[in-house]
C-alpha positions in Angstrom: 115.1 -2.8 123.1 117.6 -1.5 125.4 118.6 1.8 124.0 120.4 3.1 126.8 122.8 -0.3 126.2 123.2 1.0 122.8 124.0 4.8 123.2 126.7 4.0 126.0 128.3 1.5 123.7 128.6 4.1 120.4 129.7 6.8 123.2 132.3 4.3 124.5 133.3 3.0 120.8 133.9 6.8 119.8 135.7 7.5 122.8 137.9 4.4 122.6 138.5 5.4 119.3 139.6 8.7 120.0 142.2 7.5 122.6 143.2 4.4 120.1 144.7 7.2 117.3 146.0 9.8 120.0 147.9 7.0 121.1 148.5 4.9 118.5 149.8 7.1 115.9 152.9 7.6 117.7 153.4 4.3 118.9 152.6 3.1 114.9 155.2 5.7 114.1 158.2 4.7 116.1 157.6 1.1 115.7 157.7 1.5 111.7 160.8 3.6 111.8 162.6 2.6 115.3 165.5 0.6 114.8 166.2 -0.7 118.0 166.7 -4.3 118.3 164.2 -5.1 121.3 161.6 -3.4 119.1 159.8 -7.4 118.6 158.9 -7.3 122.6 157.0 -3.5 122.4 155.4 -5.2 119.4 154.3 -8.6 120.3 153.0 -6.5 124.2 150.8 -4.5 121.4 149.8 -7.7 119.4 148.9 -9.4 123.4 145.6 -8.9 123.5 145.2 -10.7 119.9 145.5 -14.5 121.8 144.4 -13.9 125.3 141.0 -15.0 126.2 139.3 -11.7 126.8 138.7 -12.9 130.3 142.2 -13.5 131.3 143.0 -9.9 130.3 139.8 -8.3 131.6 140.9 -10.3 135.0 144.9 -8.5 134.6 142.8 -5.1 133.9 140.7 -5.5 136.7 143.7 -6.2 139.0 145.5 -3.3 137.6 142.9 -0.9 138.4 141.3 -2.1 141.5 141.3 -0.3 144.4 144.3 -2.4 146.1 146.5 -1.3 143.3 148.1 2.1 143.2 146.8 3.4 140.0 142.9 3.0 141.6 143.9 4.3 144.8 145.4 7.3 143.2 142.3 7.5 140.8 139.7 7.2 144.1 141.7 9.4 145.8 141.7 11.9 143.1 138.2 11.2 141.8 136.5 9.9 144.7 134.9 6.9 143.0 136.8 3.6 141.9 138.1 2.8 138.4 136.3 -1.0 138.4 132.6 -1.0 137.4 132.9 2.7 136.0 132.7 3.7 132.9 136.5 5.3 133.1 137.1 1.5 133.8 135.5 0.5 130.7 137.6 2.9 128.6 140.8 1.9 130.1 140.0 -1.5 129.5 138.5 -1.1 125.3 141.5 0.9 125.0 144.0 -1.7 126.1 142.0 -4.7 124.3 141.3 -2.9 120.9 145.3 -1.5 121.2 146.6 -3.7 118.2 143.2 -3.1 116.1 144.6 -0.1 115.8 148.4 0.0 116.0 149.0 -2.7 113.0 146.7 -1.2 110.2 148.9 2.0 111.1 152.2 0.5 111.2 151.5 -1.2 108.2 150.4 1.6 106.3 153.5 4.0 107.5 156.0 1.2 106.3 154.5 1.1 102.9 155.2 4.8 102.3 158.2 5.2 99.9 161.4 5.6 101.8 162.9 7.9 99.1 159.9 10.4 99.9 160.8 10.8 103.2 164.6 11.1 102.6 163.5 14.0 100.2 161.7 16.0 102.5 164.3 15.7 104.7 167.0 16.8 102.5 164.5 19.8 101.5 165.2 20.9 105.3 161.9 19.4 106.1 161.6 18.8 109.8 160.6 14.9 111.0 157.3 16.3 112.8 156.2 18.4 109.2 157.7 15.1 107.1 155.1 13.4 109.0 152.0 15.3 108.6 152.8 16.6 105.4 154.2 13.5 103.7 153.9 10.1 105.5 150.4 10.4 107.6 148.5 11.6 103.7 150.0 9.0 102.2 148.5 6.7 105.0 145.2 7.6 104.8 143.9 4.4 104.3 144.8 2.7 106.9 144.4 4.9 109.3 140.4 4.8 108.2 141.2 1.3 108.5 142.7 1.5 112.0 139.6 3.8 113.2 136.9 1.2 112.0 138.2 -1.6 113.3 138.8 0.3 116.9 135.0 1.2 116.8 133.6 -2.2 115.3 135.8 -4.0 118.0 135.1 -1.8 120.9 130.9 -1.7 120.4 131.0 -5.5 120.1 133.0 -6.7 122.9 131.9 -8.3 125.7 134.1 -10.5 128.0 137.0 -7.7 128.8 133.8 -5.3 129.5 131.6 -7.4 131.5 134.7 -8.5 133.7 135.7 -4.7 134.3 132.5 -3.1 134.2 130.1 -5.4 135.4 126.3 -5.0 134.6 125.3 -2.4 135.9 122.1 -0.4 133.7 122.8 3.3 132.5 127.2 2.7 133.7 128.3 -0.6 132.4 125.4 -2.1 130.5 126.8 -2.1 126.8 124.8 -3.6 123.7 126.6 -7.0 123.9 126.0 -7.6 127.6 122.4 -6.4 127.2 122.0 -9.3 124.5 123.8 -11.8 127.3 120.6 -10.9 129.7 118.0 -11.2 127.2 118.9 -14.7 126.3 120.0 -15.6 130.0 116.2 -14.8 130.4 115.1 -16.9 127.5 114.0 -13.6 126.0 115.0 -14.2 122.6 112.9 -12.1 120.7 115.0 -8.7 122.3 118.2 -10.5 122.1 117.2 -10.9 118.3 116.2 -7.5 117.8 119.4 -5.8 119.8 121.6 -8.4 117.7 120.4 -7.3 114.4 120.9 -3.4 115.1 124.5 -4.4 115.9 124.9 -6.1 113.1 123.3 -3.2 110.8 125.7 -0.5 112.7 128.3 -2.9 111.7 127.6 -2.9 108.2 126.9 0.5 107.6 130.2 1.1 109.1 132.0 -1.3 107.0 130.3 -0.6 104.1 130.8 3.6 104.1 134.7 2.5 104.7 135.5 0.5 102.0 133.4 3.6 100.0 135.5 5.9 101.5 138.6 3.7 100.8 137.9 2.9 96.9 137.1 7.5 96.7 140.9 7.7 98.1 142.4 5.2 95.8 140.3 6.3 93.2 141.6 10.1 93.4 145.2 9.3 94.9 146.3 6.2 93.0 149.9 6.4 94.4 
């Protein structure tokens, strides 16, 4: 049991997560309440990584990033190490492939909130950035639970975008999914099994403490 796999894939999982709602809470935002007309491009760019083949994107991302390019000579020039095969690599990459895993739960939940509520706290003087959090984002609560599972679940499960990016390299790249690649590459299925099933517990304790969470919020806020 690799156990280094696992704690770099929760510690990238919680970090792509983090970087998943700082971002996409505002992008969620404006694209449930923009009314510009070219919005549909923004949104099917978010929705992208939905029908790529994770190699095809983890190929883009590896481009992108590389030390040709001028976002990884800037980054090895300001860091003094290269973005591919790091784990700063692997976070730019989760970020970008989980993006819509967590952008559509949220946009969803933002439209559903009543338009007259909004309107009211407006008229009260309210200002859009106090509407928001005091209004619109509690009245979203659930999907934005929803929007942080499935950035977590996605991210410590994926494979082709990280091994493209990141490589295999034990203790920097190695996650969970890849370690499970090498065990049965070697014929050593017994430690594939075994690494498998603790993803597959992790993934249903998650789930299962969500949709908990989810029935406690409906339960006390039936709105």
């Amino acid at each position: 049991m690799d156990w280094r796999a696992f704690e770099l894939s929760v510690r990238l999982a919680l970090v792509t997560t983090l970087v998943l709602l700082i971002v996409g809470v505002p992008l969620a935002y404006w694209l449930s309440f923009s009314r510009w007309r070219l919005k549909f491009l923004v949104e099917a760019i978010v929705a992208l990584p939905l029908v790529l083949p994770p190699t095809v994107l983890g190929f883009y991302i590896l481009l992108a990033i590389g030390p040709h390019s001028p976002v990884g000579q800037l980054y090895e020039t300001l860091a003094g190490q290269m973005l591919p095969f790091s784990f700063q690599g692997l976070l730019i990459a989760s970020v970008l492939y989980s993006l819509p895993f967590a952008v559509q739960p949220l946009v969803s939940a933002f439209s559903s909130v009543d338009r007259k509520l909004i309107e009211a706290s407006w008229a009260l003087g309210v200002s859009q950035l106090k509407t928001f959090f005091r209004v619109i984002l509690p009245l979203s609560m659930p999907g934005v639970i929803t929007a942080t599972v499935l950035s977590f679940a996605h991210t410590l499960g994926e494979f082709g975008v990280v091994l493209m990016v990141g490589g295999n390299i034990e203790g920097v790249t190695r996650t969970a999914s890849i370690a499970i690649y090498d065990h049965v590459q070697a014929l050593e299925y017994e430690a594939a099994g075994q690494t498998a099933l603790v993803l597959v517990g992790i993934s249903f304790v998650v789930l299962a403490i969500t949709y908990g969470v989810q029935r406690r919020i409906w339960a006390i806020w039936p709105w």
